[in-house]
VMD Tcl script that draws the C-alpha trace (Angstrom):
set ca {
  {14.10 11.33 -13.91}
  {12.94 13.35 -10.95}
  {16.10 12.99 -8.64}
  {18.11 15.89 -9.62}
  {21.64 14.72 -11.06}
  {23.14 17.08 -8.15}
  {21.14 15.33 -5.69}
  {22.20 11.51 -6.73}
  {25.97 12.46 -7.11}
  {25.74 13.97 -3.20}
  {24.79 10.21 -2.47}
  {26.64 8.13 -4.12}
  {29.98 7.99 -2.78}
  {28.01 7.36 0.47}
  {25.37 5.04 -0.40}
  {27.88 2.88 -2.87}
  {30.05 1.00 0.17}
  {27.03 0.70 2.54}
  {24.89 -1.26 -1.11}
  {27.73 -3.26 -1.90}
  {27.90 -4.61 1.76}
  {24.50 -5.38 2.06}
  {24.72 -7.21 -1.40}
  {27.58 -9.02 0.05}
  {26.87 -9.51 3.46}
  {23.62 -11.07 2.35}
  {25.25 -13.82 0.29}
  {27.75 -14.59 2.60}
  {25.63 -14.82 6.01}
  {21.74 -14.34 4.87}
  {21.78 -11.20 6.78}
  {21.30 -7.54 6.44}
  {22.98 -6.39 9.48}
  {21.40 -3.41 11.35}
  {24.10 -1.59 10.63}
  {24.23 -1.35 7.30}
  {20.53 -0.03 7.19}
  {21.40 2.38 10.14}
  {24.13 3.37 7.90}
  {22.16 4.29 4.93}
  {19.32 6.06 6.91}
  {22.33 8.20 8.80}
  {23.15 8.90 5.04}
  {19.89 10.09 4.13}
  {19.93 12.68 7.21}
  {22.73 13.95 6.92}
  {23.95 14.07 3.33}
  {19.87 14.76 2.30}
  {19.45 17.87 4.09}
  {22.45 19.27 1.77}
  {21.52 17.29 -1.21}
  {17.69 17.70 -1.04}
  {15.01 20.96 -0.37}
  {13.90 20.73 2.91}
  {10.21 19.72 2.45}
  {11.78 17.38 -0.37}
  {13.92 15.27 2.76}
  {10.76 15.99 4.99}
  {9.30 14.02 2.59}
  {11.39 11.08 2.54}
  {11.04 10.60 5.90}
  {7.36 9.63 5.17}
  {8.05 7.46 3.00}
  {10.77 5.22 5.05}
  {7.82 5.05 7.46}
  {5.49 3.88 5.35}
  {7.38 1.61 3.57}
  {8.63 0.08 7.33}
  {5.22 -0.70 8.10}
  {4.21 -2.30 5.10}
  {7.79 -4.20 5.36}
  {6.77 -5.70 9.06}
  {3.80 -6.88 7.64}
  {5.13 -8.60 4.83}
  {7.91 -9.77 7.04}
  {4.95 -11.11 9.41}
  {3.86 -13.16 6.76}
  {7.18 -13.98 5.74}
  {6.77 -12.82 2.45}
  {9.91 -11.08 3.00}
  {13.14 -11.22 5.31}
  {13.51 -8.37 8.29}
  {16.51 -7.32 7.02}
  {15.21 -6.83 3.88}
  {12.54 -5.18 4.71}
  {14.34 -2.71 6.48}
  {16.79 -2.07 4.11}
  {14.19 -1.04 1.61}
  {12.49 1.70 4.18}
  {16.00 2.66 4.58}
  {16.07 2.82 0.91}
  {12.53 4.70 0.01}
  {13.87 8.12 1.09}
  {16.52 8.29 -1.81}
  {13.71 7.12 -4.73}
  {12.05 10.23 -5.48}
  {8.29 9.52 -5.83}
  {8.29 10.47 -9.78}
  {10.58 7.88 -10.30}
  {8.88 5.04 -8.24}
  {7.54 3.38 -11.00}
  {10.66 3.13 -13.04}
  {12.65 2.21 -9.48}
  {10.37 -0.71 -9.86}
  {11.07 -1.98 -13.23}
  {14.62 -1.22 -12.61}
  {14.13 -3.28 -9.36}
  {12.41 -5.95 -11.03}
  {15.08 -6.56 -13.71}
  {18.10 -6.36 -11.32}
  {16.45 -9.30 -8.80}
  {15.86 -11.18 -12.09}
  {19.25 -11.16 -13.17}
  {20.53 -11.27 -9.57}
  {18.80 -14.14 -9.32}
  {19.48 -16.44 -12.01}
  {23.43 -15.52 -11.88}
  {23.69 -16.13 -8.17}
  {21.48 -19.42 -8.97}
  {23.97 -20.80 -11.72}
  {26.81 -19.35 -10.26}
  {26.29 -21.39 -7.17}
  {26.76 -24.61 -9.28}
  {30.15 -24.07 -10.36}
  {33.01 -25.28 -8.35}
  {34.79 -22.18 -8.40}
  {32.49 -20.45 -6.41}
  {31.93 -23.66 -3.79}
  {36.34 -22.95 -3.66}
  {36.36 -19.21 -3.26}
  {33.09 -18.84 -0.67}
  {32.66 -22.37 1.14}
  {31.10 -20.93 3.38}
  {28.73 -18.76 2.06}
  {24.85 -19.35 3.50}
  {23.55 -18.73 0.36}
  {25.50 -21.20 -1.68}
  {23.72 -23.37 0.34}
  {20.22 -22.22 1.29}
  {16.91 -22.04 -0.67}
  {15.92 -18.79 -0.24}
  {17.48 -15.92 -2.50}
  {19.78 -13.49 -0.54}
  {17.53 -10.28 -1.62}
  {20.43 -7.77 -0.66}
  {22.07 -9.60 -3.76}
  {19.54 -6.95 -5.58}
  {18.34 -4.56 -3.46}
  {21.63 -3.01 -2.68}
  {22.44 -2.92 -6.66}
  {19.25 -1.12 -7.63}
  {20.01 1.32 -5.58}
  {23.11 2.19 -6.79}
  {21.85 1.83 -10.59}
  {19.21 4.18 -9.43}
  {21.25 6.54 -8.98}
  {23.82 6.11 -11.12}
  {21.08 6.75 -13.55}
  {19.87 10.16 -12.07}
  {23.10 11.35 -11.95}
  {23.05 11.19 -15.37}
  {19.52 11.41 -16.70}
  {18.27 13.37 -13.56}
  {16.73 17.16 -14.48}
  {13.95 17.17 -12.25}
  {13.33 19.74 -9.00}
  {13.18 17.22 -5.76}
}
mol new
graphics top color blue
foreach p $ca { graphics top sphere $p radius 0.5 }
foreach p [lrange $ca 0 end-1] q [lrange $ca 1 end] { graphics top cylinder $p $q radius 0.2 }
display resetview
């Protein structure tokens, strides 16, 4: 992997609360709240200029901007939900670029199995008692942060431990 172990372990004590709210915040309400993504960006500048080289953070900056325009556009479309397209630019920064392709896969496999346990979980009683009122119990679009925020954290759970690579 090309996120240096160092680097991931700077970010995950930070980036772990602010994924798991998103992932839950997203199945209870349908939402990614501003916050959350303003949160993980604020992580990225602060904790990435200690954690990262310079030009390496410069970097990352380029990508959240790219990856927020291409996000409207899709949102536009409505290929994809705001939130959730902001919350992945407010993700890019953190995926180093060698690692984009297996971010993908990784991505990939975590909304597949996000999907199809939050799908047959949603049939059982238990989870009708627990979370009544959870939108996405009850709506038929998938609650994205359900995976998004989760990759994330596999990411870099993974380059803490398999990361050798110079940002």
């Amino acid at each position: 992997m090309m996120l240096p172990a160092q680097s991931a372990l700077w970010f995950l004590p930070f980036v772990t609360p602010i994924s798991l709210w998103v992932a839950w915040s997203d199945m209870k309400w349908m939402k990614i709240h501003n916050y959350a993504v303003l949160a993980l960006v604020a992580v990225y500048l602060v904790i990435g200029l200690m954690a990262l080289p310079l030009q390496t953070w410069a970097w990352g900056w380029v990508s959240l901007g790219i990856v927020l325009v291409v996000g409207f556009v899709l949102s536009s479309v409505g290929l994809l939900g705001a939130g959730d397209a902001k919350f992945i630019a407010a993700m890019a920064p953190f995926i180093a670029l060698g690692d984009l392709s297996l971010f993908l896969m990784l991505l990939a496999a975590v909304t597949i199995v996000s999907f199809v346990a939050h799908r047959l979980i949603r049939r059982t009683a238990l989870a009708q008692d627990l979370a009544p009122a959870w939108e996405s119990w009850h709506r038929r679009e998938f609650p994205l942060g359900l995976a998004l925020g989760p990759s994330l954290l596999f990411y870099l759970c993974l380059a803490s431990i398999f990361g050798n690579g110079t940002a």
